[in-house]
N, C-alpha and C positions, 0 to 999 in steps of 0.2 A: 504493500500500500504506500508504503513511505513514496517509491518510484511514481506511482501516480500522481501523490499528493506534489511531490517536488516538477513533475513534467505542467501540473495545474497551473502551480504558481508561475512557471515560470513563462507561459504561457500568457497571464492575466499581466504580469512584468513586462514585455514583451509590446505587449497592446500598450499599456501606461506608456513605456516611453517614446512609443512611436505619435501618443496623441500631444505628449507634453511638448516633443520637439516640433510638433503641427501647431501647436498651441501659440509656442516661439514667433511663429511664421504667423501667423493666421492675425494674432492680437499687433502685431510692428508693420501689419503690410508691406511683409515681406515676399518678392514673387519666387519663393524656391517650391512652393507649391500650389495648387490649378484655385485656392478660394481662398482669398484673406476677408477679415472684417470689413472692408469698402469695396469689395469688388464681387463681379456679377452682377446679374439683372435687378433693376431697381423695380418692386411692383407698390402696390395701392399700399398709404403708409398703414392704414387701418391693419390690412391683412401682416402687413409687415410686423408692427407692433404687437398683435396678438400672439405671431408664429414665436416669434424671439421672447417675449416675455414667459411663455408658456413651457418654452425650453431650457432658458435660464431657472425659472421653478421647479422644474423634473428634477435638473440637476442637483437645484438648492436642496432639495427636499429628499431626493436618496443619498447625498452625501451627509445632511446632519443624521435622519434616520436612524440610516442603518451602523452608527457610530456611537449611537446613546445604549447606556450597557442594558437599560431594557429589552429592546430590539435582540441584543445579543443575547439576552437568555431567550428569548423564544426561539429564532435562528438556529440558534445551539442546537434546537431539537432535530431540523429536517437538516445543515449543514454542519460536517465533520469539524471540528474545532480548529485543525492545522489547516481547511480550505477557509474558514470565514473571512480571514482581512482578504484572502487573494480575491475569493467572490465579490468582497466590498469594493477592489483595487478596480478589476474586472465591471463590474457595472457601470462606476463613476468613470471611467475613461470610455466605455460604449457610448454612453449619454453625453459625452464632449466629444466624441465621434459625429455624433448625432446632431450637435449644435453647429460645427462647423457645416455640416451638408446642407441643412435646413436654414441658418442664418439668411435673413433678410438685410442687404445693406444698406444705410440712410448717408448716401459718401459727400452731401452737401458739409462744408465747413462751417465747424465751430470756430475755430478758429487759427489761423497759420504761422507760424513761425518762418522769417526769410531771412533773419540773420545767420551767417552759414556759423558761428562760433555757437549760438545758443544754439540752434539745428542740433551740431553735432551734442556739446553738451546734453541735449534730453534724449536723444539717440544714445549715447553715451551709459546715461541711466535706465534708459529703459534695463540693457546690458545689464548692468549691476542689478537689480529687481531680480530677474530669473536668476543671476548669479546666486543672487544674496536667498532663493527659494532653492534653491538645486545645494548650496552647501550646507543650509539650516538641516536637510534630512539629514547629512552625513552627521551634524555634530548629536542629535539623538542616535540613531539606530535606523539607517534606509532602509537595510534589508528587512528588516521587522514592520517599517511603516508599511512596507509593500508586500507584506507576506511570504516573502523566502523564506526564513528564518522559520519562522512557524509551520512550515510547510515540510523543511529539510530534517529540523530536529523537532519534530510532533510535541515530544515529553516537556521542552526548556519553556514554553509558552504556559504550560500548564502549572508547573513547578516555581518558575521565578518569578517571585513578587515585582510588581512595578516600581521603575524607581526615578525620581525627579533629578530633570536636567537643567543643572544652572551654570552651566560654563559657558565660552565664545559668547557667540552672539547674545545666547541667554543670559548675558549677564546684563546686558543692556535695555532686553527688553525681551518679554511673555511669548512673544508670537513673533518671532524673525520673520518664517515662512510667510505670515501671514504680510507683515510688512512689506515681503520683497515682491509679492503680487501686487499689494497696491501701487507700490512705484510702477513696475510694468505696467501695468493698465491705463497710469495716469502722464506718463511722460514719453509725451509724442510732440513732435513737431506740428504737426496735424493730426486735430482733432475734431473729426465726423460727428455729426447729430449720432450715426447707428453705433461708432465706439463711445461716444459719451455716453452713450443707455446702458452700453454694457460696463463701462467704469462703473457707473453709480449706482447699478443692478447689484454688482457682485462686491464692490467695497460695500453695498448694506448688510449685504450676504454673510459677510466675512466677520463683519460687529457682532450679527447673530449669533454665525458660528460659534465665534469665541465665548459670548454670552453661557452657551449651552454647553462649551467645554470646561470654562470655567467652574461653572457650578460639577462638573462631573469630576473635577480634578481634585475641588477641594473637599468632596465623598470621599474621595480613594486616599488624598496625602495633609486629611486633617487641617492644622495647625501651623505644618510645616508648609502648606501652601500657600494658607494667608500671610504668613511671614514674608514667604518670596514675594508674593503681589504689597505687599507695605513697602517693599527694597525695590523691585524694578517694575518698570512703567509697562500698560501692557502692549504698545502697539509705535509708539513713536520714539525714539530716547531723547526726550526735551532734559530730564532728567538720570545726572550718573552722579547722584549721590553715592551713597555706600554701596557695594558693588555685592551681590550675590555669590555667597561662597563658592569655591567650585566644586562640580560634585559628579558622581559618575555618571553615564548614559547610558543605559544598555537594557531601559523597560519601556516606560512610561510613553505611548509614540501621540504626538499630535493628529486630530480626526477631524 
């Protein structure tokens, strides 16, 4: 079974970073592939507006979901415990599959940037945003966020208690990951009515999220949670007062 279990995940891996790196392309309009956020057919905004908000919500809503540990005790029953994060990984990257084909775009300007210095500058950052999300997994645990791990050693999921990550980035701030998508999203040179719906969509999205992980973190790590949340800020670092002890990473994965 294990060989199953590890051919799933890696499988569901597989798909995640083939949508992440679309993702790259799709949110920068950049033409390394056939549909970014401003391009294609523009139809009736009504219909547009429905198709894209309806699919922003799928996503919104199987990715908190299926990530609140109630859901996963019922899950638990009909999926095997070393496949659950992979099926989670697995879903939430069909559904941004999903978005990208479906995507309605509104490529009318919000607004443009023509100085070529500030140009590159938010070009620039766009860069560091997916950086700063793509190196946040590695400072918890990637391969646990994405289900390998769970998948390869069945038993270390079940057995290891979760445990709280306050080093690198975390020391500065609760949600790196979360941060380095709002930079992506928000820093473009050009910016569309159809990508400002989706900035302001999915940065609400992401306040939620945290909302609902928050409360789930400080179920699982007490005391020692609200402590970290008193010491670092959760989304921006306006604040580097006293800095968050460091501490290992190798349970506790962001959902």
């Amino acid at each position: 079974m294990r060989f199953i279990y590890a051919g799933y995940a890696a499988i569901a891996y597989i798909i995640f970073l083939g949508s992440f790196l679309y993702a790259v392309a799709f949110v920068g309009n950049i033409p390394w592939v056939p549909k970014t956020i401003d391009s294609g057919p523009v139809g009736p905004v009504a219909q547009g507006l429905i198709v894209n908000l309806l699919v922003l919500g799928a996503f919104a809503i199987q990715h908190s979901v299926m990530a609140r540990p109630a859901f996963k005790r019922w899950w638990g029953q009909f999926v095997p415990q070393p496949m659950e994060r992979s099926t989670y990984v697995l879903l939430a990257s069909l559904l941004l599959i999903l978005l990208f084909v479906v995507w309605q775009p509104f490529p009318q300007a919000i607004w443009t940037v023509e100085n070529p210095v500030a140009r590159a500058l938010l070009t620039g950052l766009y860069w560091v945003g997916w950086l700063t999300v793509l190196c946040s997994t590695f400072m918890i645990n990637h391969f646990e966020l994405f289900g390998l791990k769970q998948a390869i050693a069945r038993h270390v999921a079940a057995t290891t208690p979760p445990s709280l990550t306050t080093r690198y980035l975390y020391q500065f701030v609760r949600h790196p990951i979360m941060l380095g998508f709002i930079i992506a999203f928000w820093a473009t040179p050009v910016m569309s009515q159809g990508h400002l719906l989706f900035a302001v969509m999915t940065t609400a999205y992401i306040f939620i999220g945290i909302a609902l992980e928050e409360h789930d973190m400080t179920a699982v790590f007490g005391g020692v949670y609200r402590a970290y949340r008193a010491r670092v800020p959760m989304i921006f670092p306006f604040k580097f007062g006293k800095r968050a002890k460091a501490g290992s990473s190798t349970g506790y994965a962001e959902e």
